[in-house]
N, CA, C and O atoms as a Tripos MOL2 file, in Angstrom:
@<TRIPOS>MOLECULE
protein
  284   283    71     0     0
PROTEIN
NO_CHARGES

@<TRIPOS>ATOM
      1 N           4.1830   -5.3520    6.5740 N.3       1 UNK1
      2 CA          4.0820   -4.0830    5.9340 C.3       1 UNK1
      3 C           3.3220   -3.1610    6.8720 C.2       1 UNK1
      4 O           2.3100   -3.6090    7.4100 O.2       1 UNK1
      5 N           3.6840   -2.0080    7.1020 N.am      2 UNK2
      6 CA          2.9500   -1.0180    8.3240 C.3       2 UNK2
      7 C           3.3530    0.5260    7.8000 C.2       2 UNK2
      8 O           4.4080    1.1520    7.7040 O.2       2 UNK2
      9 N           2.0840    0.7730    7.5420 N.am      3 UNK3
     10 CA          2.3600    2.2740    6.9610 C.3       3 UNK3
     11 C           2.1800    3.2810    8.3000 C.2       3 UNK3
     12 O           1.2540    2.9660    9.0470 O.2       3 UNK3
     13 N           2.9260    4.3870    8.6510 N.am      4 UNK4
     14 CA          2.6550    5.3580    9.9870 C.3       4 UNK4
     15 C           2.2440    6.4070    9.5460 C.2       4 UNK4
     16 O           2.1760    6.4830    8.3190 O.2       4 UNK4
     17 N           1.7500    7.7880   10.5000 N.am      5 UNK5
     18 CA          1.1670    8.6310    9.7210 C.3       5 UNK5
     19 C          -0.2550    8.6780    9.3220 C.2       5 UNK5
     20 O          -0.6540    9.6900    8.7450 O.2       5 UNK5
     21 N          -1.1640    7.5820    9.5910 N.am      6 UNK6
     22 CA         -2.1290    7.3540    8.6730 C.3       6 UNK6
     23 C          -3.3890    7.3050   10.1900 C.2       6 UNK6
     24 O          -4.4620    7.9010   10.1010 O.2       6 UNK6
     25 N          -3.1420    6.8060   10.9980 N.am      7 UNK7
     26 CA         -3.7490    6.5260   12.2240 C.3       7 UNK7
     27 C          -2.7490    6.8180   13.8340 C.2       7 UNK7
     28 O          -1.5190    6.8460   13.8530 O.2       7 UNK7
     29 N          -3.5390    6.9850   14.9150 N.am      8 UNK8
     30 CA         -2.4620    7.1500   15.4940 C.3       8 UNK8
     31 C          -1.9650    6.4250   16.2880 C.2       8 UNK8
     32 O          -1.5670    6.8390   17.3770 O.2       8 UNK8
     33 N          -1.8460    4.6620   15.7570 N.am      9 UNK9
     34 CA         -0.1930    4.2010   15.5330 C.3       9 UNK9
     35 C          -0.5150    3.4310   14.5630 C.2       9 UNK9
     36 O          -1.5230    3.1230   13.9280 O.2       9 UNK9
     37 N           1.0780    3.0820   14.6130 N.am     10 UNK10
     38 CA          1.1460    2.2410   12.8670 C.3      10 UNK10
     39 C           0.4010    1.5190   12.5250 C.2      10 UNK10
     40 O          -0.2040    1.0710   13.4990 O.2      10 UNK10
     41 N           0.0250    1.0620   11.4970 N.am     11 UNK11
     42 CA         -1.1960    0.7630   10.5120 C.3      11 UNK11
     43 C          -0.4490   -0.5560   10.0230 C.2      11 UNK11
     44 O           0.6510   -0.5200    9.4710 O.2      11 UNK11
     45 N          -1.1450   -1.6960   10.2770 N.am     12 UNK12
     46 CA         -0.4180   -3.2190    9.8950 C.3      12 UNK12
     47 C          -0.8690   -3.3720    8.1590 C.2      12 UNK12
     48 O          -1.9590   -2.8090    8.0600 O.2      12 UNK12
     49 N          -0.6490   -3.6510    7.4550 N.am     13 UNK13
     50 CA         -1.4620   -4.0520    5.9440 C.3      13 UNK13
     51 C          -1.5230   -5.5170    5.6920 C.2      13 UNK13
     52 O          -1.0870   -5.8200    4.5810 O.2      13 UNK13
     53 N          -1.9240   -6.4560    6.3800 N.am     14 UNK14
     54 CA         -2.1040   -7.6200    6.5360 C.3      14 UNK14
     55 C          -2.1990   -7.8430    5.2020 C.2      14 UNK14
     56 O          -1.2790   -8.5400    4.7730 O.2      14 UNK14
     57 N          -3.2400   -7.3800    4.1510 N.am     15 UNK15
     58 CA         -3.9370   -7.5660    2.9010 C.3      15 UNK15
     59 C          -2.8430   -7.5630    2.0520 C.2      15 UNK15
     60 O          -2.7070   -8.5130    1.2820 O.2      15 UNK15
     61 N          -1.7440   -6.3220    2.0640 N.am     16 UNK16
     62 CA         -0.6760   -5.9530    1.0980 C.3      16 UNK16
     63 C           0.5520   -7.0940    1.5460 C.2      16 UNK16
     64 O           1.3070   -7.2790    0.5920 O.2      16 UNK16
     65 N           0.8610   -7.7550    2.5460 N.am     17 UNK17
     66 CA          1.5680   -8.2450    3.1290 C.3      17 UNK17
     67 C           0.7460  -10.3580    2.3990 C.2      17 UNK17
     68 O           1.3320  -11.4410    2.3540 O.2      17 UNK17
     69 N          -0.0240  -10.1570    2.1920 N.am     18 UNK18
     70 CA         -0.5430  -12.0910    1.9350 C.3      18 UNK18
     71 C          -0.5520  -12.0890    0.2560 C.2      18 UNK18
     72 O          -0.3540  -13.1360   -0.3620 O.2      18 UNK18
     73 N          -0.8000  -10.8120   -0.4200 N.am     19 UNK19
     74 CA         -0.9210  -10.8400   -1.6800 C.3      19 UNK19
     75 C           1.1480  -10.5220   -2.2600 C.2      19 UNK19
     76 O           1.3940  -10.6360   -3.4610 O.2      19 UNK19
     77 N           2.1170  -10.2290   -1.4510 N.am     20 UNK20
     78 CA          3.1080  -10.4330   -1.7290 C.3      20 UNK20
     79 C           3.7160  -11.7860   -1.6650 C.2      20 UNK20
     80 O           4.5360  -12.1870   -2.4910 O.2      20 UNK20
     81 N           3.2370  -12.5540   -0.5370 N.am     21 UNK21
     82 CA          3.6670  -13.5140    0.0530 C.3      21 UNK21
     83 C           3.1160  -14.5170   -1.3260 C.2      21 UNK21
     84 O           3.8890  -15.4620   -1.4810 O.2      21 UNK21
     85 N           1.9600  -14.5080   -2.3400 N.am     22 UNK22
     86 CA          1.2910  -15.0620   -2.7110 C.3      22 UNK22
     87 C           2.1450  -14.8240   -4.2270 C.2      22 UNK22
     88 O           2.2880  -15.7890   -4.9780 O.2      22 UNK22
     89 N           2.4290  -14.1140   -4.4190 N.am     23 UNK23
     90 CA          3.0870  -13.9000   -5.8500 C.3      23 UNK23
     91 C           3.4510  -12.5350   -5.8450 C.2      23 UNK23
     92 O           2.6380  -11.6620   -5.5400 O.2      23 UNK23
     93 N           4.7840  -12.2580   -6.2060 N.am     24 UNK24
     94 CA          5.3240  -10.9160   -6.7920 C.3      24 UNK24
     95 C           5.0380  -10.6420   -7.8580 C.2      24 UNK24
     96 O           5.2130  -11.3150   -8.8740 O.2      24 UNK24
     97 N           4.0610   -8.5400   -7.6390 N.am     25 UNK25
     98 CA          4.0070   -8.3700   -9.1750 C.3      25 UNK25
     99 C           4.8270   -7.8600  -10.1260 C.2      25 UNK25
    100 O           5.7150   -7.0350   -9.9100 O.2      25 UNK25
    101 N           4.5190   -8.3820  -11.2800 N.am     26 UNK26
    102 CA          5.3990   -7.8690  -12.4520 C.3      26 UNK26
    103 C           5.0420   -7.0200  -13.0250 C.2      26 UNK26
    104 O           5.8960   -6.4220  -13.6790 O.2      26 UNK26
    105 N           4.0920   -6.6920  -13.0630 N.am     27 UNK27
    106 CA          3.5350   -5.2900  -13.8630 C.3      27 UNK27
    107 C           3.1590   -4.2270  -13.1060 C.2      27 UNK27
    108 O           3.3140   -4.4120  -11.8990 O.2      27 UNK27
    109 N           2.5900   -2.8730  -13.5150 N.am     28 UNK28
    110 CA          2.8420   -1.5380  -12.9710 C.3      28 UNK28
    111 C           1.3870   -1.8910  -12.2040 C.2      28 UNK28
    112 O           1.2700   -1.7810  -10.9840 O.2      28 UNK28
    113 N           0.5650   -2.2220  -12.8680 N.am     29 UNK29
    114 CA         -0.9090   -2.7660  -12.4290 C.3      29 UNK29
    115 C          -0.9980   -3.6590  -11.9140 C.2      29 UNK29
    116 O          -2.2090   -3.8690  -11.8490 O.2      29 UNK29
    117 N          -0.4720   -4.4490  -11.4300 N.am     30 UNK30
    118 CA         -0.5610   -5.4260  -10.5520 C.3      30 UNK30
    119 C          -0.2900   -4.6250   -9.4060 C.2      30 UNK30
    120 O          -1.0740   -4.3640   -8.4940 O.2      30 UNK30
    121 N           1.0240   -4.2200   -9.5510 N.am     31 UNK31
    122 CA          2.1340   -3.5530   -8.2310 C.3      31 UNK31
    123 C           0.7650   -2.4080   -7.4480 C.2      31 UNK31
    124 O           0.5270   -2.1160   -6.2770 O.2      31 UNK31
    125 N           0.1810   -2.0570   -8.6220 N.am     32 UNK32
    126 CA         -0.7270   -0.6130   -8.2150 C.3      32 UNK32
    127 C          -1.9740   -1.3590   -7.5590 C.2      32 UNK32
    128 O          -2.3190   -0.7260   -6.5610 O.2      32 UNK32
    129 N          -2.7020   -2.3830   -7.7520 N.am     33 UNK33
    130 CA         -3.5520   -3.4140   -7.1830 C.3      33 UNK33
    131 C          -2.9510   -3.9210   -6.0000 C.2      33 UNK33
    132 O          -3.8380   -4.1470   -5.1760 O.2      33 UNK33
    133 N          -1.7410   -4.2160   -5.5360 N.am     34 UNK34
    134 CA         -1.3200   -4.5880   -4.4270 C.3      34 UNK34
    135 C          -1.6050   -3.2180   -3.2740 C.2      34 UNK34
    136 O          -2.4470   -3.1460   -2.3790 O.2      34 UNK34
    137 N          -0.6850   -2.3350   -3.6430 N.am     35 UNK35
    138 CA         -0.7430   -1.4690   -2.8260 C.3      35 UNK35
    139 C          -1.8810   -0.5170   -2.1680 C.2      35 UNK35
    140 O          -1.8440    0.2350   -1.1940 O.2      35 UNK35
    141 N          -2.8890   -0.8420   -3.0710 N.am     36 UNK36
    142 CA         -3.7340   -0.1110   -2.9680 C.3      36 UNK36
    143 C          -4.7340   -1.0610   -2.2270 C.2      36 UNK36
    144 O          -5.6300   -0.4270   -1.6700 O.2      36 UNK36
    145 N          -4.8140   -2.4740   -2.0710 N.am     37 UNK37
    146 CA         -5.9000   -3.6640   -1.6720 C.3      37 UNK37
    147 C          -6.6440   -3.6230   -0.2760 C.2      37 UNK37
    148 O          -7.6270   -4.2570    0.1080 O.2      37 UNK37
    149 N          -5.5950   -2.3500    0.5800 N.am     38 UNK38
    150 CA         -5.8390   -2.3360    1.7330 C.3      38 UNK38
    151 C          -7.1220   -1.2500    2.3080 C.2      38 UNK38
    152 O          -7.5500   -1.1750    3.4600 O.2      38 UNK38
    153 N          -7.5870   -0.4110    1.0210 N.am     39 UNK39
    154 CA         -7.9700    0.5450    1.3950 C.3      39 UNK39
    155 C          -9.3480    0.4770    1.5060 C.2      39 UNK39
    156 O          -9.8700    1.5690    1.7320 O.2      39 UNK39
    157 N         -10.3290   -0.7590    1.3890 N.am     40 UNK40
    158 CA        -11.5580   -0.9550    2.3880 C.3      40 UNK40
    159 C         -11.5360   -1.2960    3.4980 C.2      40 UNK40
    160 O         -12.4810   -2.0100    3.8350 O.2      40 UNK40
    161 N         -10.6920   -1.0260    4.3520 N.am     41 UNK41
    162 CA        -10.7160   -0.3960    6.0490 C.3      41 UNK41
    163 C         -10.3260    0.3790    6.0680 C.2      41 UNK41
    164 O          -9.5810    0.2140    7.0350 O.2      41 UNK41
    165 N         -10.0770    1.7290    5.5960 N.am     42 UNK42
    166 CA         -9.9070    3.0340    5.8280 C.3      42 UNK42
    167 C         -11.1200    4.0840    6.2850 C.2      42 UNK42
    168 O         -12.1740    4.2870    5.6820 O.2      42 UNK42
    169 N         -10.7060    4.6310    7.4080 N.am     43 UNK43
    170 CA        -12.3330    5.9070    7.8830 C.3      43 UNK43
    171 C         -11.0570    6.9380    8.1960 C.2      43 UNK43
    172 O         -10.3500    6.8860    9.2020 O.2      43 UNK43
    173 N         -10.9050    8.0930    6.8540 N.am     44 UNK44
    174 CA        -10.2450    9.0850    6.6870 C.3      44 UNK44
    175 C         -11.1810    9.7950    7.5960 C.2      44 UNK44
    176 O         -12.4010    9.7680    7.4320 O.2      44 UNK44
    177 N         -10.4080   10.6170    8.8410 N.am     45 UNK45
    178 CA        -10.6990   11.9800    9.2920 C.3      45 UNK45
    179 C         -11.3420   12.9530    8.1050 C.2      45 UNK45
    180 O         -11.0040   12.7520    6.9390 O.2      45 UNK45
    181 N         -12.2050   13.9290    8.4100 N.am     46 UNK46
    182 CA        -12.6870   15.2330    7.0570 C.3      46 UNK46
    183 C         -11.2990   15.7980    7.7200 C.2      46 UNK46
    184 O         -10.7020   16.0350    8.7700 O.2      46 UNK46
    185 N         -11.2260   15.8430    5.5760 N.am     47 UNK47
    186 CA        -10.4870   16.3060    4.9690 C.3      47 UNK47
    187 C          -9.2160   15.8860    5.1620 C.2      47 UNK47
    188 O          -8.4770   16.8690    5.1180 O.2      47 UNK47
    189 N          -8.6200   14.8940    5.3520 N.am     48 UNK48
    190 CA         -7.8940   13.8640    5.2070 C.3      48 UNK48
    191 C          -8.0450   13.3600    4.0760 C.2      48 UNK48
    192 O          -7.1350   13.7750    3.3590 O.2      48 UNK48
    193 N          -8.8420   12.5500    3.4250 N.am     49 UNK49
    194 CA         -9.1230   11.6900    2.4750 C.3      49 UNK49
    195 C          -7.7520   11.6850    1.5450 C.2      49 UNK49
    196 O          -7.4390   10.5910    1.0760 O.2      49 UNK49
    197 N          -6.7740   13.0080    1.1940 N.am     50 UNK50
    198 CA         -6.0800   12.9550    0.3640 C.3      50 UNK50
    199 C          -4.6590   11.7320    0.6040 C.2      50 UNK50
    200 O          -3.9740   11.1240   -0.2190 O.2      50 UNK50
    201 N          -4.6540   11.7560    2.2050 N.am     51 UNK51
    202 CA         -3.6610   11.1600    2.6630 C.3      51 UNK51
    203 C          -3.6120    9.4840    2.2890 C.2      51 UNK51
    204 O          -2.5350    8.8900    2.2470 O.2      51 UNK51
    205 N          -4.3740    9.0860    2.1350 N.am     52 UNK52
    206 CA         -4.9740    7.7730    1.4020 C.3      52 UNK52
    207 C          -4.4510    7.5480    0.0070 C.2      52 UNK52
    208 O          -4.1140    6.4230   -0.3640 O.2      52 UNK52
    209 N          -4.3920    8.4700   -0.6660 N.am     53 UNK53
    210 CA         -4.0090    8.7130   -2.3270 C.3      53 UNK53
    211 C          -2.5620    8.4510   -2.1670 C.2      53 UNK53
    212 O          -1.9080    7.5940   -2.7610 O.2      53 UNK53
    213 N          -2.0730    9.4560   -1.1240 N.am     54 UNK54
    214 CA         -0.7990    9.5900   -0.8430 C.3      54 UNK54
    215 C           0.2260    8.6130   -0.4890 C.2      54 UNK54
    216 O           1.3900    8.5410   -0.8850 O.2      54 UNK54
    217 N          -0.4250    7.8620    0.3420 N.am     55 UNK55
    218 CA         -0.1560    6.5120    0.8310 C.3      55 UNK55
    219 C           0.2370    5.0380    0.1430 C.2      55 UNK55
    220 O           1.1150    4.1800    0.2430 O.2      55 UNK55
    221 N          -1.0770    5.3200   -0.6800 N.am     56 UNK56
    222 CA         -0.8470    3.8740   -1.8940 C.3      56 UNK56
    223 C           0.5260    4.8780   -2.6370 C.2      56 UNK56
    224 O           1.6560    4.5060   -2.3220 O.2      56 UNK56
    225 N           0.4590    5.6090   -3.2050 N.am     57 UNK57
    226 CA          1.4970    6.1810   -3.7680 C.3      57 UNK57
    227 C           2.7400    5.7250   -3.3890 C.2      57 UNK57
    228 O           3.5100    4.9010   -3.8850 O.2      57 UNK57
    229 N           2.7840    6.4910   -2.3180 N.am     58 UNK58
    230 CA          4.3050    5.8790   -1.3950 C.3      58 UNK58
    231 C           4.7140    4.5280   -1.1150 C.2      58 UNK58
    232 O           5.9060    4.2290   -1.0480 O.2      58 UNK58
    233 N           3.4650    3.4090   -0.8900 N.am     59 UNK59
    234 CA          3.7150    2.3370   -1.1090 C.3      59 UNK59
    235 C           3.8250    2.0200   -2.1120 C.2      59 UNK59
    236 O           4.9370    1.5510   -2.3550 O.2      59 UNK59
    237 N           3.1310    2.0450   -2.9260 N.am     60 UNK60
    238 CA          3.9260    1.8740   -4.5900 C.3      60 UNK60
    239 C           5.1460    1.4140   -4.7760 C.2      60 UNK60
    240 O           5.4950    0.2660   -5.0510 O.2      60 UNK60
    241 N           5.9970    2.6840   -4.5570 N.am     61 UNK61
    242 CA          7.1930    3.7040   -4.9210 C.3      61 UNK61
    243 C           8.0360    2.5540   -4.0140 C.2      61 UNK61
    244 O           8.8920    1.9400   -4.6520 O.2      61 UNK61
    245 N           7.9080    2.2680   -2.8560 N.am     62 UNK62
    246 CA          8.4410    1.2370   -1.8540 C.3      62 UNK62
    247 C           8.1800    0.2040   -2.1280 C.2      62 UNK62
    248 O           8.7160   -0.5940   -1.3590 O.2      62 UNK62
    249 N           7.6880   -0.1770   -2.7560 N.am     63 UNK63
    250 CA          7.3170   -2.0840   -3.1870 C.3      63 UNK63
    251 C           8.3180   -2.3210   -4.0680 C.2      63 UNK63
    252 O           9.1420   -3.2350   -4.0470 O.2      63 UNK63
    253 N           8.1350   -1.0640   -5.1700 N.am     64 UNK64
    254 CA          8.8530   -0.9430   -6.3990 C.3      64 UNK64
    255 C          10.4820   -1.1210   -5.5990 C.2      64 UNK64
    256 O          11.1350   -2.1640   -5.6420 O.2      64 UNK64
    257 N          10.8570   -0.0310   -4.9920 N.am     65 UNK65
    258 CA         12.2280   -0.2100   -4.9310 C.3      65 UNK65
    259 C          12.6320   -1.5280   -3.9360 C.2      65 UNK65
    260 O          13.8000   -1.8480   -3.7180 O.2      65 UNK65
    261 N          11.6420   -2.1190   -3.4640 N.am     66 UNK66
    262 CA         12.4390   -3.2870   -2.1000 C.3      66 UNK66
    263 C          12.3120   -4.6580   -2.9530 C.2      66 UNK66
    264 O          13.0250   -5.6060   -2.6250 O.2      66 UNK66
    265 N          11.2910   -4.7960   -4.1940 N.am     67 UNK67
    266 CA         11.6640   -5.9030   -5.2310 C.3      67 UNK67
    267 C          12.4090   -5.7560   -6.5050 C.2      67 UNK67
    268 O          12.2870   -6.5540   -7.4340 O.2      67 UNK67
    269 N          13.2810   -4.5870   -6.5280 N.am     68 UNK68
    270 CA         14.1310   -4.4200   -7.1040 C.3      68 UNK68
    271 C          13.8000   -4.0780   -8.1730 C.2      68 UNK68
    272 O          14.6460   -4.3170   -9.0360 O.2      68 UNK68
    273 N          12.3190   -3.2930   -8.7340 N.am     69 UNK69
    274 CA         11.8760   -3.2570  -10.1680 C.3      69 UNK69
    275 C          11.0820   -4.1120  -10.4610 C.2      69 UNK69
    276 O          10.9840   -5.0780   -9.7040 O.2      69 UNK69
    277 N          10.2650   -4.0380  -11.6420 N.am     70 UNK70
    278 CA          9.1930   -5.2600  -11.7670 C.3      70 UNK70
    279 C          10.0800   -5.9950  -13.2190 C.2      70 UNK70
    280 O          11.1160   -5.6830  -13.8060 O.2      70 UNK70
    281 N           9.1090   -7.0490  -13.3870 N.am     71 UNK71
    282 CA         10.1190   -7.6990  -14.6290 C.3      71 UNK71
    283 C          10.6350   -9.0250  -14.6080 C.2      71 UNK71
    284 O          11.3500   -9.4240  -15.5280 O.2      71 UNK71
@<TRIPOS>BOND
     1     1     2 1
     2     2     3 1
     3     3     4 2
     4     3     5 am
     5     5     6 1
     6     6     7 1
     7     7     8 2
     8     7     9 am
     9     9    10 1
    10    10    11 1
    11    11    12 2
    12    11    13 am
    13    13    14 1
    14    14    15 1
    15    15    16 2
    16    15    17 am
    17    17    18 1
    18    18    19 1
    19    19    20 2
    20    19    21 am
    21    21    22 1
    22    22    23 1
    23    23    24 2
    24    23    25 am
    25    25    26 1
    26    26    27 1
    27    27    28 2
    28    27    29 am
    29    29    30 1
    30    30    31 1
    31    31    32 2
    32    31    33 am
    33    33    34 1
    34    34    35 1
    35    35    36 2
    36    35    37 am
    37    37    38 1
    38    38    39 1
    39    39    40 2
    40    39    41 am
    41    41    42 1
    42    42    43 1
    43    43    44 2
    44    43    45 am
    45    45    46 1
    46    46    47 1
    47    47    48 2
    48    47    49 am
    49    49    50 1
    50    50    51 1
    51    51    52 2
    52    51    53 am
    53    53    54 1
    54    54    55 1
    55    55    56 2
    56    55    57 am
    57    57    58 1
    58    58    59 1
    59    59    60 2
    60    59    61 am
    61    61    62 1
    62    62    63 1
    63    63    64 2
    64    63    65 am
    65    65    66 1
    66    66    67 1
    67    67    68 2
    68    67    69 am
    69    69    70 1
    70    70    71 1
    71    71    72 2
    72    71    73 am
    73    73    74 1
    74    74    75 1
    75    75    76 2
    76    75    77 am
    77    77    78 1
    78    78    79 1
    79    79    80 2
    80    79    81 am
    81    81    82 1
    82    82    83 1
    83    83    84 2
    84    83    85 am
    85    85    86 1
    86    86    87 1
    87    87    88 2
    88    87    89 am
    89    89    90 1
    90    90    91 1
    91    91    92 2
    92    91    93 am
    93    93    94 1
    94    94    95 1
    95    95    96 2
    96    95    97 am
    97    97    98 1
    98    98    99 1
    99    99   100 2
   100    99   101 am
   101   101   102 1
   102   102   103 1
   103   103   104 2
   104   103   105 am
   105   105   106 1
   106   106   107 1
   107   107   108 2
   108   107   109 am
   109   109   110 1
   110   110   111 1
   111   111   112 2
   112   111   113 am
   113   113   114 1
   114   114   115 1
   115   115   116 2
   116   115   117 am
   117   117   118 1
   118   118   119 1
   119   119   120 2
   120   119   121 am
   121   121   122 1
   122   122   123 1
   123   123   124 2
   124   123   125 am
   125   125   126 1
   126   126   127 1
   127   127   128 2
   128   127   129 am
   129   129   130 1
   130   130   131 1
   131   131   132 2
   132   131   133 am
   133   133   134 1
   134   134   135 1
   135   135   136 2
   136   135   137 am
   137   137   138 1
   138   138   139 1
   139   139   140 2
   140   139   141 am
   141   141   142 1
   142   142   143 1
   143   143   144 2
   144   143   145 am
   145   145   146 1
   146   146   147 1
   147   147   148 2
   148   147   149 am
   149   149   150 1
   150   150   151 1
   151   151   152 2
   152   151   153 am
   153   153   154 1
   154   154   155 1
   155   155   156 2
   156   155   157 am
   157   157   158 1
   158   158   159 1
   159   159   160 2
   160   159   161 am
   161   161   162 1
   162   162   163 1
   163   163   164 2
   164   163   165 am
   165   165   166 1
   166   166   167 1
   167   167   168 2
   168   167   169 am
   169   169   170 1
   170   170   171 1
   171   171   172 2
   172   171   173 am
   173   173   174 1
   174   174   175 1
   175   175   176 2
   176   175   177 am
   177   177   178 1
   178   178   179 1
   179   179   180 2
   180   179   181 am
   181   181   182 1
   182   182   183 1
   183   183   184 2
   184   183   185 am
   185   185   186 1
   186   186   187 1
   187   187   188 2
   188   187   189 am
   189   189   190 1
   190   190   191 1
   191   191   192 2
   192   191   193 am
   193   193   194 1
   194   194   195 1
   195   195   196 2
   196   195   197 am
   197   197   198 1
   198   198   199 1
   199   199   200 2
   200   199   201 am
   201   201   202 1
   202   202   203 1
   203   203   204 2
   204   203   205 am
   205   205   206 1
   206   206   207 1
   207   207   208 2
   208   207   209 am
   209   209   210 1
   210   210   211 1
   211   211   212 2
   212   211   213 am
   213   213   214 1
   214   214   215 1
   215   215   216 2
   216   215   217 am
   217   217   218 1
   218   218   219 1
   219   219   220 2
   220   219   221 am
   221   221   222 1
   222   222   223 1
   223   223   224 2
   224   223   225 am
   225   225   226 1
   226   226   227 1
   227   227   228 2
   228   227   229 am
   229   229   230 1
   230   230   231 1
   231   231   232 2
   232   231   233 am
   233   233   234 1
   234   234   235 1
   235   235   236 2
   236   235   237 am
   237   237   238 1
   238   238   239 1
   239   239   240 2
   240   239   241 am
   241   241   242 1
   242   242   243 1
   243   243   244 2
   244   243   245 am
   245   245   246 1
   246   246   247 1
   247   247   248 2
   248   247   249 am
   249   249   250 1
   250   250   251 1
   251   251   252 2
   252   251   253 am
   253   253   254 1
   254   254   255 1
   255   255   256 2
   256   255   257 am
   257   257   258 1
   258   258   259 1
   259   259   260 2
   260   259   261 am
   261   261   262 1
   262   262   263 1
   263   263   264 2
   264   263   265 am
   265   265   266 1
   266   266   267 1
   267   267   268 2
   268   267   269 am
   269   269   270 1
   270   270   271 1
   271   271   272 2
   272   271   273 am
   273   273   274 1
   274   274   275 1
   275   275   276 2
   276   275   277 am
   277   277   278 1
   278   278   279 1
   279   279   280 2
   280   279   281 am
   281   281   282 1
   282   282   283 1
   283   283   284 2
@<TRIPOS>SUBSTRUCTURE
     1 UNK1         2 RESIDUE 1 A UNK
     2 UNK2         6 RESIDUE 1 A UNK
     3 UNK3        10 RESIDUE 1 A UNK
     4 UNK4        14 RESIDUE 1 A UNK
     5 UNK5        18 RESIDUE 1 A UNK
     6 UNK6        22 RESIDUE 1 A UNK
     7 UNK7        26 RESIDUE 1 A UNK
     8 UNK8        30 RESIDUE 1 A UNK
     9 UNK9        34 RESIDUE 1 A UNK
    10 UNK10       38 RESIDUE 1 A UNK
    11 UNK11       42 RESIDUE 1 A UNK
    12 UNK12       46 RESIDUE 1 A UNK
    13 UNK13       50 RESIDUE 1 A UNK
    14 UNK14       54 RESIDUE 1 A UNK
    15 UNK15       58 RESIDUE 1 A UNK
    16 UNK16       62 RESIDUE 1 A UNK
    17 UNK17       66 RESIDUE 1 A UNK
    18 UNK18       70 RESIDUE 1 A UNK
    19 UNK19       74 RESIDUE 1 A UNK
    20 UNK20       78 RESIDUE 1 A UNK
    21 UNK21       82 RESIDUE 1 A UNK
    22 UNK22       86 RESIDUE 1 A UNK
    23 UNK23       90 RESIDUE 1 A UNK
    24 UNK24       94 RESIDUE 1 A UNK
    25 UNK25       98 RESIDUE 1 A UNK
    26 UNK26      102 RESIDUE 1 A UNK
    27 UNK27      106 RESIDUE 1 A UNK
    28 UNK28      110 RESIDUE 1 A UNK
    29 UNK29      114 RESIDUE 1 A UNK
    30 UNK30      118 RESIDUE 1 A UNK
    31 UNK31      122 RESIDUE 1 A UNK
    32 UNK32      126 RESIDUE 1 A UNK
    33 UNK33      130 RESIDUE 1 A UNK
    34 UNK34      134 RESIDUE 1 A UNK
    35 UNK35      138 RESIDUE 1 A UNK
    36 UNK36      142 RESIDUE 1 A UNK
    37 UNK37      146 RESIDUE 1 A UNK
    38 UNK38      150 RESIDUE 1 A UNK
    39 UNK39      154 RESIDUE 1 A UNK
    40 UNK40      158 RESIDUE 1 A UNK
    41 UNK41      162 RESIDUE 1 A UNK
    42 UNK42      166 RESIDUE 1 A UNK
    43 UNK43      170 RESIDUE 1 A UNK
    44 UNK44      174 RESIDUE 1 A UNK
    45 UNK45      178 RESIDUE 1 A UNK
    46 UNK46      182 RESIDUE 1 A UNK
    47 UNK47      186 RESIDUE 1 A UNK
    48 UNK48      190 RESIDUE 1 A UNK
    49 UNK49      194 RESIDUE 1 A UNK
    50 UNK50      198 RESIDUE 1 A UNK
    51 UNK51      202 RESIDUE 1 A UNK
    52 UNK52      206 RESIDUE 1 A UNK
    53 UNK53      210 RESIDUE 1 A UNK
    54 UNK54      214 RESIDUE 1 A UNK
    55 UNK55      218 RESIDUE 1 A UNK
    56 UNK56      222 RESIDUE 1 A UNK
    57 UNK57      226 RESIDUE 1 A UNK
    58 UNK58      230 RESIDUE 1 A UNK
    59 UNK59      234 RESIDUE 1 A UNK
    60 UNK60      238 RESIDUE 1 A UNK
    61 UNK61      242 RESIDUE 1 A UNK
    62 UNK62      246 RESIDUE 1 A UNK
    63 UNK63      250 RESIDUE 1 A UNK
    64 UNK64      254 RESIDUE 1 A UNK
    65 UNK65      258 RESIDUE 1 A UNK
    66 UNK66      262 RESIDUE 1 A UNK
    67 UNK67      266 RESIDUE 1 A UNK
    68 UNK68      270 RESIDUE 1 A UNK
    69 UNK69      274 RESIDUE 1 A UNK
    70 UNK70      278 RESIDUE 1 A UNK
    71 UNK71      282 RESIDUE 1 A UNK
């Protein structure tokens, strides 16, 4: 899993990548706990910080559609 955009080069998510490998989630909160697991190594540039929000978001949205839905 490697999010771009975020640093300047791609960003590995080791964390989001062992907790898939470990069990797929089924719920919206789980899915939202995955995507988001990575974000105690983040040092947002000022005024950046939003891009972080943005990010789990988009991963979200991409977890969601590459396991086909939760369920």
């Amino acid at each position: 899993m490697v999010l771009g955009s975020l640093a300047p080069t791609p960003l590995r998510l080791p964390e989001v990548e062992r907790r898939l490998v470990r069990r797929r989630p089924r719920t919206p909160a789980r899915l939202s706990a995955v995507a988001s697991c990575w974000l105690g190594r983040d040092h947002p540039l000022a005024n950046n910080e939003w891009k972080l929000d943005a990010s789990v978001g988009l991963l979200e949205r991409a977890l969601e559609r590459c396991l086909g839905g939760l369920g």
